[in-house]
C-alpha positions in Angstrom: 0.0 0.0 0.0 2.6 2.3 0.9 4.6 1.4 -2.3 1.3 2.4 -4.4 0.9 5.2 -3.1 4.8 6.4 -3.2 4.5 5.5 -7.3 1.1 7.5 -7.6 2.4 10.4 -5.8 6.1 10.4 -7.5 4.7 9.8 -11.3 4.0 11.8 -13.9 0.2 11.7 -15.2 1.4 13.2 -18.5 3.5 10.0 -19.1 0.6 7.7 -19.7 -2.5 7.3 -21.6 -5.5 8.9 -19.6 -8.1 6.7 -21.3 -6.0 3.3 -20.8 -5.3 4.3 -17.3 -9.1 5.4 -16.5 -9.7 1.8 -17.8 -7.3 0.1 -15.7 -8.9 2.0 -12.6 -12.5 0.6 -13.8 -11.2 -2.9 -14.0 -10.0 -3.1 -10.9 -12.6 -0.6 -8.8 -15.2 -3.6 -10.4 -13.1 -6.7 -9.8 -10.1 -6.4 -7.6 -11.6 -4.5 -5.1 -14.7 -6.6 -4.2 -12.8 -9.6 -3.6 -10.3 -7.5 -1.8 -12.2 -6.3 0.9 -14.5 -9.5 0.7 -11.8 -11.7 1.7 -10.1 -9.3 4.3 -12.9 -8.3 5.8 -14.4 -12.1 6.1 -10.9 -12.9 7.9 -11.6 -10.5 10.6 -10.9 -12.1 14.1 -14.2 -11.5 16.1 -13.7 -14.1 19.1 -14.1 -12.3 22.4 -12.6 -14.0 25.6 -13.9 -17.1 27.1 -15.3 -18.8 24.1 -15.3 -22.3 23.9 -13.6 -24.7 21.2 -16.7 -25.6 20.1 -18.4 -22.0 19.7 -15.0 -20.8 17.7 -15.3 -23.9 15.3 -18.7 -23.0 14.8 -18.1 -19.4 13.9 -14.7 -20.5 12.0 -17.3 -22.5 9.6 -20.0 -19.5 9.6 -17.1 -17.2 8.3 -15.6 -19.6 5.9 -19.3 -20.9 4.8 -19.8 -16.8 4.0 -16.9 -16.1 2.4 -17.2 -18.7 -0.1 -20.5 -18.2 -0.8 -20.4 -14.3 -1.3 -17.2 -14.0 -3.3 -18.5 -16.2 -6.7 -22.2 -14.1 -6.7 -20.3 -10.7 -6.0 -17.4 -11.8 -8.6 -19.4 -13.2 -11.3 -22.2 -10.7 -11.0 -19.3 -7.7 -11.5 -17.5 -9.6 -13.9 -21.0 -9.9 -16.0 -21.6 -6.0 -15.3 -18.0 -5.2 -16.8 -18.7 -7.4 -19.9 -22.0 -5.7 -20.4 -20.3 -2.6 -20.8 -17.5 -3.5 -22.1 -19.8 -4.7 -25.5 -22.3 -2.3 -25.1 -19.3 0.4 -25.7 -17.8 -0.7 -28.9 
């Protein structure tokens, strides 16, 4: 994060193609970025103190359970929007 941000703040806009790099910043705002925060966000730690094995297990397989059955529906249904518009422009 740091290193991206150093590059964005030390390069030259001028050397690069505004409308390839507006649709780099589409690409990934539609399909890195879900997934991104889907899968950090679903790794979140939210045990408290004097849990027992068996609850955390339980909530382990909640969280894993969500995760994988958010990311494909979030994924594919941003991956269909981007090929939408993707043919709809030319």
């Amino acid at each position: 994060m740091v290193g991206t941000f150093l590059a964005g703040a030390t390069v030259n806009s001028h050397w690069f193609n505004q409308e390839k790099m507006d649709l780099l910043r589409h690409h990934v705002l539609l399909v890195i970025m879900p997934v991104f925060f889907l899968s950090t966000g679903l790794r979140t730690n939210w045990e408290m103190g004097g849990t027992t094995h068996q609850q955390r297990d339980l909530h382990r397989a909640i969280a894993d359970g969500a995760r994988r059955h958010l990311t494909v529906p979030v994924v594919s249904s941003k991956l269909a929007r981007m090929k939408e518009l993707i043919f709809r422009s030319k």
